[in-house]
Phi, psi and omega in degrees: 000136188255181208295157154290138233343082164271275245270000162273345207256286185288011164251000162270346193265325181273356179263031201246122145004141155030058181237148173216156175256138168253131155244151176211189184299319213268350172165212195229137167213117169288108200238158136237154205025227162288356161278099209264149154244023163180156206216138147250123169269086196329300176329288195262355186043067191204144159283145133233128194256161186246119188258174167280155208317303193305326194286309170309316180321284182289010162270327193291332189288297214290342219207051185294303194317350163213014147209150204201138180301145179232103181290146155196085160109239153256042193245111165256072211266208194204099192285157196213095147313050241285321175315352198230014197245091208296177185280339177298280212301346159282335190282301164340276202290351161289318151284004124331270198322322221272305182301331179294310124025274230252133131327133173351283188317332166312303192312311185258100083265172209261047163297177190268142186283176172278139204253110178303163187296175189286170152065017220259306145349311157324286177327302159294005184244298153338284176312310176265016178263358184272109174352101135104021160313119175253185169215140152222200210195109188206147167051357230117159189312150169214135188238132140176221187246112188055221165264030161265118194278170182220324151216160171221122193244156173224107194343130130111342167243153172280343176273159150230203197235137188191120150317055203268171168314147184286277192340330165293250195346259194334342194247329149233041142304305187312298200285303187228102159283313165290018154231345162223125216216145177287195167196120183244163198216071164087233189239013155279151169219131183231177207233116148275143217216131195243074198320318161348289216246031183262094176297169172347279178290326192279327186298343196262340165304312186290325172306306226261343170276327171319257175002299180286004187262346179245343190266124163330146175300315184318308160312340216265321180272012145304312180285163197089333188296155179317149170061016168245341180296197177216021163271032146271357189282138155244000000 
């Protein structure tokens, strides 16, 4: 039986640096060198990609219907439902999966890149009008006040990540699940968000509650002042 989209998967997978495919009895794998980052496993008639942790943590919370963990020892890879993957977004984790891999060097060639989270030029613009907001960069943009992050996005996902009041965050699970889903960590809870279905005014409301949840009062008290709001922004 042959995999579900293989001629989308290896003509996205072989346009990655040095990456080559094996087939044996036990499946298909896409490697470099010894390293495979996707694999179909004859055996079990599954994709599994190997994505990076953080990303998996929140597909696994956010999206079980098409991705669910695959253990081995202390190996966390990510069975994938590809039937349930449109081609950007297939394209996406495969270049995720590819960078977990790829060497640096690899890395800065002019492989085909990953398609940024939505709304992401909002964010940042919105996000870095706040008293003492910084941006960094780990998976995707991460904003936030000294090393406390406040929202996060990640190259290649649709979701992002946001620090909301716990009380917020409970009414809206409850109330709209479809934009909004945890993703819990240890004993920590973040709020995941499908920026998507978000207007203007509200996404921007959400930074700025993200945002009090990590800036000190001396910062807090700060906003609104002339060149620090962010309401002119659209």
């Amino acid at each position: 039986m042959t995999p579900p989209k293989l001629a989308a998967i290896r003509r996205i997978a072989l346009g990655f640096a040095e990456v080559r495919e094996i087939e044996d009895r036990l499946g298909l794998w896409f490697n470099i060198g010894k390293k495979s980052f996707a694999l179909y496993s004859g055996r079990e008639g599954r994709w599994i990609f190997k994505l990076p942790m953080a990303q998996q943590m929140m597909l696994f919370d956010a999206r079980p219907e098409t991705f669910s963990p695959m253990r081995a020892g202390k190996l966390v890879w990510s069975y994938v439902r590809v039937e349930n993957l449109d081609a950007a977004e297939l394209r996406d984790l495969l270049y995720a999966a590819w960078t977990v891999v790829a060497p640096k060097k690899l890395q800065a060639t002019p492989a085909a890149k990953a398609s940024p989270p939505p709304k992401e030029a909002f964010i940042r613009r919105v996000a870095l009008s706040l008293p003492g907001a910084s941006e960094t960069y780990y998976k995707g943009p991460r904003f936030g006040v000294g090393k406390k992050a406040f929202v996060h996005g990640w190259t290649g996902e649709r979701l992002w990540l946001f620090k909301l009041p716990h009380h917020q965050e409970m009414m809206l699970f409850e109330t709209r699940p479809d934009t909004f889903t945890p993703m819990r960590s240890g004993a920590m809870l973040w709020c995941h968000i499908d920026v998507r279905k978000l207007d203007a005014a509200e996404l921007k409301d959400l930074i700025v509650a993200a945002w009090r949840m990590v800036a000190p009062k001396t910062l807090q008290a700060q906003y609104g002042q002339p060149g620090t709001s962010p309401k002119q922004i659209r």
